[in-house]
N, CA and C atoms as a LAMMPS dump frame, in Angstrom:
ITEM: TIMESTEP
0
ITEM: NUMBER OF ATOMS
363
ITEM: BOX BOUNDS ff ff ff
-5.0000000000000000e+02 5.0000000000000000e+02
-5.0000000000000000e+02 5.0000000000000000e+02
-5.0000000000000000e+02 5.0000000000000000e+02
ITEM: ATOMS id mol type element x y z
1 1 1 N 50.122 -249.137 108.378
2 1 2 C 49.355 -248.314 109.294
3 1 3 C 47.87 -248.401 108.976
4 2 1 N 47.484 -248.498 108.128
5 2 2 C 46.171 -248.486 107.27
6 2 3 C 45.855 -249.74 107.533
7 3 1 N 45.94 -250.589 107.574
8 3 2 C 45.787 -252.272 108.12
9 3 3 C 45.366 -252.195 109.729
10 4 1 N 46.35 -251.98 110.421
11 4 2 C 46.111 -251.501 111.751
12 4 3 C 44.839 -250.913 112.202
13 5 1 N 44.663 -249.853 111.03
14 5 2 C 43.687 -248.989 111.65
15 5 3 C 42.066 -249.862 110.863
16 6 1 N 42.092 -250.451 110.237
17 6 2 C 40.536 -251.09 109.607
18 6 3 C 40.758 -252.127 110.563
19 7 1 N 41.797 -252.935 110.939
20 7 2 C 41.925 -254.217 112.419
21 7 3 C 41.184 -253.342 113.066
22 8 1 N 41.341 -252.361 113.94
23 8 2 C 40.892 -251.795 114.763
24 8 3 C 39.323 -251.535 114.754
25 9 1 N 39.082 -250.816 113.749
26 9 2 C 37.75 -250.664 113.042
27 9 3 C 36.426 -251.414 112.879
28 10 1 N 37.26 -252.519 112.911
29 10 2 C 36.264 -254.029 112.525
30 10 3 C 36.997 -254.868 114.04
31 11 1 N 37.624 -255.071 114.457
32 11 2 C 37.918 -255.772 116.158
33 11 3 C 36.77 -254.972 116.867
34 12 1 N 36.93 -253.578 116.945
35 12 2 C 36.279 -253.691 118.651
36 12 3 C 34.726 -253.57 117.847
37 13 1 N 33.631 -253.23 116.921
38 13 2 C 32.334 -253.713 117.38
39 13 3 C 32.401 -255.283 117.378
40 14 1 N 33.328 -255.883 117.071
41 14 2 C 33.235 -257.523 116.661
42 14 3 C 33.442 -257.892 118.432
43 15 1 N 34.292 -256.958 119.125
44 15 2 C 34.338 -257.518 120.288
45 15 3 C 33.277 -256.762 121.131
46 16 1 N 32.728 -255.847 120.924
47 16 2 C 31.27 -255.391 121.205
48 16 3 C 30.235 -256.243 121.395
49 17 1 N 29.845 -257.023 120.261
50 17 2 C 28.933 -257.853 119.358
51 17 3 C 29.294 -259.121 120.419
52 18 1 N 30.058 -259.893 120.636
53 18 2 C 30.685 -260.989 121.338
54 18 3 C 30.004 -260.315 122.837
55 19 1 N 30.444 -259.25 123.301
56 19 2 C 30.283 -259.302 124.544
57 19 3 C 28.539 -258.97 125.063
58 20 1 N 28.097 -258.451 124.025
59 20 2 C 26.592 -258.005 124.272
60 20 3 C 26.212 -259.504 124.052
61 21 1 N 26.301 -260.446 123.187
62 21 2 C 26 -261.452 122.921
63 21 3 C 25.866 -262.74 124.248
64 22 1 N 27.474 -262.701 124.679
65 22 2 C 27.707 -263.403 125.769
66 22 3 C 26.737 -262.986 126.699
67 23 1 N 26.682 -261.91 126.959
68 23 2 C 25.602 -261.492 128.363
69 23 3 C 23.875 -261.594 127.991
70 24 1 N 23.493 -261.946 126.531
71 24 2 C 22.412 -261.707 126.213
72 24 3 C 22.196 -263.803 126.876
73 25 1 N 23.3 -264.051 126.267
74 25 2 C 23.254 -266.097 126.388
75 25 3 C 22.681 -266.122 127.86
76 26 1 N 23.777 -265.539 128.501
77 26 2 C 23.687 -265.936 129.97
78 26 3 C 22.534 -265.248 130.732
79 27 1 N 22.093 -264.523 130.28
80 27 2 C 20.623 -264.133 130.954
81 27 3 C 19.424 -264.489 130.483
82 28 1 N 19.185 -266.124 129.787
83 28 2 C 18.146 -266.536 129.757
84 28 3 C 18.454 -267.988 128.561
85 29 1 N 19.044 -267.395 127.591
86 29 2 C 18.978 -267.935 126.241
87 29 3 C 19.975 -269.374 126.522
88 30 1 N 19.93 -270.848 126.079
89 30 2 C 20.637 -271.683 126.189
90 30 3 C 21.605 -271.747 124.679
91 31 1 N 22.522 -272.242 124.66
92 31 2 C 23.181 -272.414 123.66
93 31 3 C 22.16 -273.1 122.125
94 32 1 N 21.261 -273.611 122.527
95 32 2 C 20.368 -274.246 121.508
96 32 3 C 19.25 -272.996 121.075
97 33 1 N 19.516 -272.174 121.558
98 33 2 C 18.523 -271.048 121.327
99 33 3 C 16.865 -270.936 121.912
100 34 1 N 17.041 -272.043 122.97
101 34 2 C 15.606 -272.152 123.931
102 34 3 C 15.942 -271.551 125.154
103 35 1 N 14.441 -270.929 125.386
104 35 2 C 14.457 -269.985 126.706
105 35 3 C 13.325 -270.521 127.33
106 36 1 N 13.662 -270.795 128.636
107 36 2 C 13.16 -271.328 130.013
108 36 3 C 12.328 -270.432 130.275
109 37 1 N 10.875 -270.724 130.417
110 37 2 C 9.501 -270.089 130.13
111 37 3 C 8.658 -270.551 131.082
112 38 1 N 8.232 -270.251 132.333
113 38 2 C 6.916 -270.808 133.127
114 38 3 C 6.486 -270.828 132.34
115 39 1 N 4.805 -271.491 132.384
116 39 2 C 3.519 -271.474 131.902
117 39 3 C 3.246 -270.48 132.132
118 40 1 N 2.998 -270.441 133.219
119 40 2 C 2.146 -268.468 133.689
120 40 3 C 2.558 -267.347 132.897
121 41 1 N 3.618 -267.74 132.72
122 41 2 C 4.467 -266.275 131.911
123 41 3 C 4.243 -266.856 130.548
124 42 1 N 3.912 -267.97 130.047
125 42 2 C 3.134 -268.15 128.233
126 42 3 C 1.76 -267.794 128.599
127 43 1 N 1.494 -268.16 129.643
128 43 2 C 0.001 -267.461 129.89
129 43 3 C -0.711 -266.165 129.688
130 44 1 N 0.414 -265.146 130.575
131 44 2 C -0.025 -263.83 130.739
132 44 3 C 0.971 -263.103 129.858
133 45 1 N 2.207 -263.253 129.364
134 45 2 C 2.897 -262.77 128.189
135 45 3 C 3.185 -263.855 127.01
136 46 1 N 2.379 -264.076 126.552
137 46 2 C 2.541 -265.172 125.469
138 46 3 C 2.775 -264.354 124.194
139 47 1 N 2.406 -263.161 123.768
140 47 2 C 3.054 -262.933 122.625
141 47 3 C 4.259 -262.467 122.534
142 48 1 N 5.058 -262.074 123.624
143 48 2 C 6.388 -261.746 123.558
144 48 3 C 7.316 -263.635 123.286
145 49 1 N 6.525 -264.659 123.393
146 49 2 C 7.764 -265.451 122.947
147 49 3 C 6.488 -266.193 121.8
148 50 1 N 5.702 -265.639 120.867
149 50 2 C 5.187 -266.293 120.11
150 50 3 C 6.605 -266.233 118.812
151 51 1 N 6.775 -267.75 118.612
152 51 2 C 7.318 -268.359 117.39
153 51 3 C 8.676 -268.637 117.777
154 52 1 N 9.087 -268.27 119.048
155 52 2 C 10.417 -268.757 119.724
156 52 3 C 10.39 -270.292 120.299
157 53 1 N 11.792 -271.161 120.32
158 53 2 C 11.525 -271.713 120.903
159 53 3 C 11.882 -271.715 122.778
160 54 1 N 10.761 -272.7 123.234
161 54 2 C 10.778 -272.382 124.812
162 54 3 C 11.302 -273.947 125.432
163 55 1 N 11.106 -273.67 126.549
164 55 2 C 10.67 -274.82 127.101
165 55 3 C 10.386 -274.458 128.626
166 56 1 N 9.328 -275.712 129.086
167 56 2 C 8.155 -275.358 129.959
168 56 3 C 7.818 -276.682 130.714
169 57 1 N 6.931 -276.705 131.71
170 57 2 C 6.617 -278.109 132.03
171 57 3 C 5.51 -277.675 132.886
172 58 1 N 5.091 -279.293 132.888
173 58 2 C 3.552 -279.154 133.731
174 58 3 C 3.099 -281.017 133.391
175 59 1 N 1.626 -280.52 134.102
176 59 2 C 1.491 -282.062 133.77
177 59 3 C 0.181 -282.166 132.51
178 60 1 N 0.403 -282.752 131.469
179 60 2 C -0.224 -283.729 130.588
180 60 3 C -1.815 -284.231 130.586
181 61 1 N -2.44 -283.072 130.377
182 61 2 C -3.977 -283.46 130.557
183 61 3 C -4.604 -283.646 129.146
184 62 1 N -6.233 -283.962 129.126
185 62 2 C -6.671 -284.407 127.919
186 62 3 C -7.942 -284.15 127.733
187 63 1 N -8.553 -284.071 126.309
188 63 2 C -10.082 -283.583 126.238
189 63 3 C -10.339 -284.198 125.602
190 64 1 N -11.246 -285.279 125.022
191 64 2 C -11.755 -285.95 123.941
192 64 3 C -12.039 -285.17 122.787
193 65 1 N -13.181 -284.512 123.064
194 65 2 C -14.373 -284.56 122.118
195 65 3 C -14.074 -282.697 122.038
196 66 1 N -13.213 -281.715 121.4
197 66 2 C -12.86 -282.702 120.449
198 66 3 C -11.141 -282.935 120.96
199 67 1 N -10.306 -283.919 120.476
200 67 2 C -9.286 -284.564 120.923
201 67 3 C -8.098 -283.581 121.009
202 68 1 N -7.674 -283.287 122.331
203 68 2 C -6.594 -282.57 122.489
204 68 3 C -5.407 -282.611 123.904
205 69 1 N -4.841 -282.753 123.703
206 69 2 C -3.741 -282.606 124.776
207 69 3 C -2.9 -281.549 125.237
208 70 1 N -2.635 -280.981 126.479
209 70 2 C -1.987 -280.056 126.979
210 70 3 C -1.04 -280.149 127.802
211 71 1 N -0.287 -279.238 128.791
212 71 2 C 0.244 -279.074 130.236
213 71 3 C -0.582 -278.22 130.896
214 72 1 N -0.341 -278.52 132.108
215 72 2 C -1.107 -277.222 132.882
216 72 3 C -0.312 -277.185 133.997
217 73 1 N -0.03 -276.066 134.638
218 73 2 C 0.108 -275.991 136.164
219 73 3 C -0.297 -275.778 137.181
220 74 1 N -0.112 -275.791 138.546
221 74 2 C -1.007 -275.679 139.576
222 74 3 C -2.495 -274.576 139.619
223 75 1 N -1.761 -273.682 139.075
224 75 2 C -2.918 -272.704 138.973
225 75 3 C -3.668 -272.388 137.716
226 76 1 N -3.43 -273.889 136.984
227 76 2 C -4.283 -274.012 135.542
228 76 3 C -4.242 -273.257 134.79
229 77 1 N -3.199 -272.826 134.447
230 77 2 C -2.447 -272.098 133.179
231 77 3 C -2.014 -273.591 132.333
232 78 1 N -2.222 -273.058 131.014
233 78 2 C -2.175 -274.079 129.845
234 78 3 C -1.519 -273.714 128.745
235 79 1 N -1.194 -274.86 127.981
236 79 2 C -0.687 -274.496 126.648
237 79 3 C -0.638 -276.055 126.15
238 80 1 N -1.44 -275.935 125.101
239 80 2 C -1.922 -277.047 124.409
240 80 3 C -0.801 -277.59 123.568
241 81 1 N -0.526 -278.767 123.64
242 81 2 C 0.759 -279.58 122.704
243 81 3 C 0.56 -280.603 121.661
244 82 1 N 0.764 -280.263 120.753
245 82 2 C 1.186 -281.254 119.192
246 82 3 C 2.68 -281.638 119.173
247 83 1 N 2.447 -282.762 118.36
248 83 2 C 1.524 -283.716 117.697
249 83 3 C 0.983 -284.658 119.446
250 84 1 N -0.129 -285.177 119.255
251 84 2 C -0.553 -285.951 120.071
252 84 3 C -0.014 -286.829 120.364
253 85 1 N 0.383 -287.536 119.357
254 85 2 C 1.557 -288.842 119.614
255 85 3 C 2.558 -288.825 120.589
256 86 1 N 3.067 -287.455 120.58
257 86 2 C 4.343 -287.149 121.771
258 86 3 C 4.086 -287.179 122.477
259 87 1 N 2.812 -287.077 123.319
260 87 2 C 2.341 -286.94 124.869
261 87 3 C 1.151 -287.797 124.876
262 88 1 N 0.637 -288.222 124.393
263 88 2 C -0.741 -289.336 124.502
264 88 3 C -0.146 -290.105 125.742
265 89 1 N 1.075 -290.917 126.019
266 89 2 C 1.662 -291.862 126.614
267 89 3 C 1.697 -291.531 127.777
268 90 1 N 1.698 -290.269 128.058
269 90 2 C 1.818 -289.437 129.148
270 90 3 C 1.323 -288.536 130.148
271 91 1 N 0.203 -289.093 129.538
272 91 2 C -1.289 -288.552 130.582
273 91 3 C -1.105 -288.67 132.153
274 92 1 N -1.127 -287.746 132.753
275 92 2 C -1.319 -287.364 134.234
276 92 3 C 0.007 -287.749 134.728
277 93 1 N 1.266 -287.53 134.117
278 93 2 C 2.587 -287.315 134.175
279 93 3 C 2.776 -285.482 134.534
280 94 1 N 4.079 -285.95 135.523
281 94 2 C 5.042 -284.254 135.183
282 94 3 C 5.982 -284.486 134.207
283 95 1 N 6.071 -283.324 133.197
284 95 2 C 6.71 -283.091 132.283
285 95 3 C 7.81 -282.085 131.78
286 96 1 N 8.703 -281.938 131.094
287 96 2 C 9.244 -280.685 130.808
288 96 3 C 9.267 -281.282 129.083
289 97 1 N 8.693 -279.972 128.402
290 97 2 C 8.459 -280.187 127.463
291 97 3 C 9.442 -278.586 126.278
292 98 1 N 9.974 -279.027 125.451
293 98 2 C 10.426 -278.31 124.599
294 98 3 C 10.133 -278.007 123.317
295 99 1 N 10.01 -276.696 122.49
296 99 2 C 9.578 -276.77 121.309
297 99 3 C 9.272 -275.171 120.812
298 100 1 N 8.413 -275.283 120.004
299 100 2 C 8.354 -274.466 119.402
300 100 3 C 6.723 -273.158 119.381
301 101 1 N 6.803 -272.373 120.454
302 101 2 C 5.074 -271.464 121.391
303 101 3 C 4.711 -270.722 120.136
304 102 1 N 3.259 -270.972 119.906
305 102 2 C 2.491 -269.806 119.076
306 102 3 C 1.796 -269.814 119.866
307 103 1 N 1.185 -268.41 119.553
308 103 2 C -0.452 -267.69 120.029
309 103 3 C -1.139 -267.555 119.257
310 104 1 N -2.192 -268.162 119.091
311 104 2 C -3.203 -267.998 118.513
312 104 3 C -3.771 -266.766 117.753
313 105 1 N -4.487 -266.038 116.965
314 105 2 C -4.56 -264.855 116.884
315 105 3 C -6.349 -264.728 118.072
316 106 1 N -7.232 -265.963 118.375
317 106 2 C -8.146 -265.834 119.795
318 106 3 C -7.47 -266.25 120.925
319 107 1 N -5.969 -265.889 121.031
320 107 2 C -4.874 -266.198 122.583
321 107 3 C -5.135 -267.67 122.552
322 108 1 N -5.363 -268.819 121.732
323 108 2 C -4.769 -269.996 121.995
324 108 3 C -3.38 -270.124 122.009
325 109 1 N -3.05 -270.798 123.484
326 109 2 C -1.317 -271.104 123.263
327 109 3 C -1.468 -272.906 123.054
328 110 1 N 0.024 -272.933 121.819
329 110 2 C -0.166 -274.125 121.452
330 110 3 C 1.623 -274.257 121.171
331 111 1 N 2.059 -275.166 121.511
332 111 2 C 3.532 -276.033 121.619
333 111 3 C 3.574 -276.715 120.519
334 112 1 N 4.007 -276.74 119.383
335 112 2 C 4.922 -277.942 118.888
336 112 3 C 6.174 -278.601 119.358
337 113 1 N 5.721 -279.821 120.128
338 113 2 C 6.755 -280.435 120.948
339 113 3 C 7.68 -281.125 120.033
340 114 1 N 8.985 -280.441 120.575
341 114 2 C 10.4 -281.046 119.915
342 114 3 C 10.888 -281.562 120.749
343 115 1 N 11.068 -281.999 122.195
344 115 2 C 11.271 -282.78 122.999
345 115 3 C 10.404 -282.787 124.035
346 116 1 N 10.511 -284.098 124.983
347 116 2 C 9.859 -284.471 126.458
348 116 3 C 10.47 -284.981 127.444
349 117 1 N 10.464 -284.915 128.56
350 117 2 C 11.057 -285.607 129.564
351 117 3 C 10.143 -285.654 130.789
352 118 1 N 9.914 -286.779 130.822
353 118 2 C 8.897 -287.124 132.201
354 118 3 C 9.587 -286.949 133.27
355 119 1 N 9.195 -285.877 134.301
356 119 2 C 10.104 -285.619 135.547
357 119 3 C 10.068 -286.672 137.274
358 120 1 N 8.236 -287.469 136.516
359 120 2 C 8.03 -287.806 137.786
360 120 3 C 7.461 -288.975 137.057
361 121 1 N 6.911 -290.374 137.834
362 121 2 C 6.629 -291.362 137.415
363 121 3 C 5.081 -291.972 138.092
């Protein structure tokens, strides 16, 4: 009886935990633990996903002096992407880009890109 009753005890928050979980996946979160992020929304809420990973897209612009690469979207919202190497190739491409959003502590948003995929050619 005493078995029964700690099963019980420890089953239902475990099936609690599972089900808050399941519904937390399916309303945003992918199995890899990246969440599908406009720009605009790293734009205007960027510290709610600073140090998460996201993923985002736009197209691949560039500044020389001094040397930097970004995405932007139509309405020129940005978020600057490292390492350069990953996107140099890909200048004035559409992109969807994955990785890892900080904010700056002066609101620079900046990507460490863990993946790319050119959407358009």
């Amino acid at each position: 009886m005493r078995l029964a009753r700690l099963s019980h005890r420890v089953l239902l928050p475990l099936a609690v935990a599972l089900l808050v979980g399941g519904t937390l996946a399916v309303g945003g979160c992918g199995g890899d633990g990246k969440r599908e992020v406009p720009l605009y929304v790293l734009a205007s809420e960027g510290s709610a996903y600073d140090g998460q990973r996201v993923v985002t897209q736009g197209v691949v612009r560039r500044f020389d002096d001094p040397l930097h690469y970004w995405i932007e979207d139509q309405d020129l919202n940005r978020v600057e992407l490292f390492p350069h190497e990953a996107v140099a190739d890909h200048l004035g491409q559409q992109v969807r880009v994955s990785g890892t959003f900080r904010l700056g502590e002066s609101g620079g948003r900046r990507m460490t890109v863990a993946g790319l995929t050119v959407l358009d050619d």
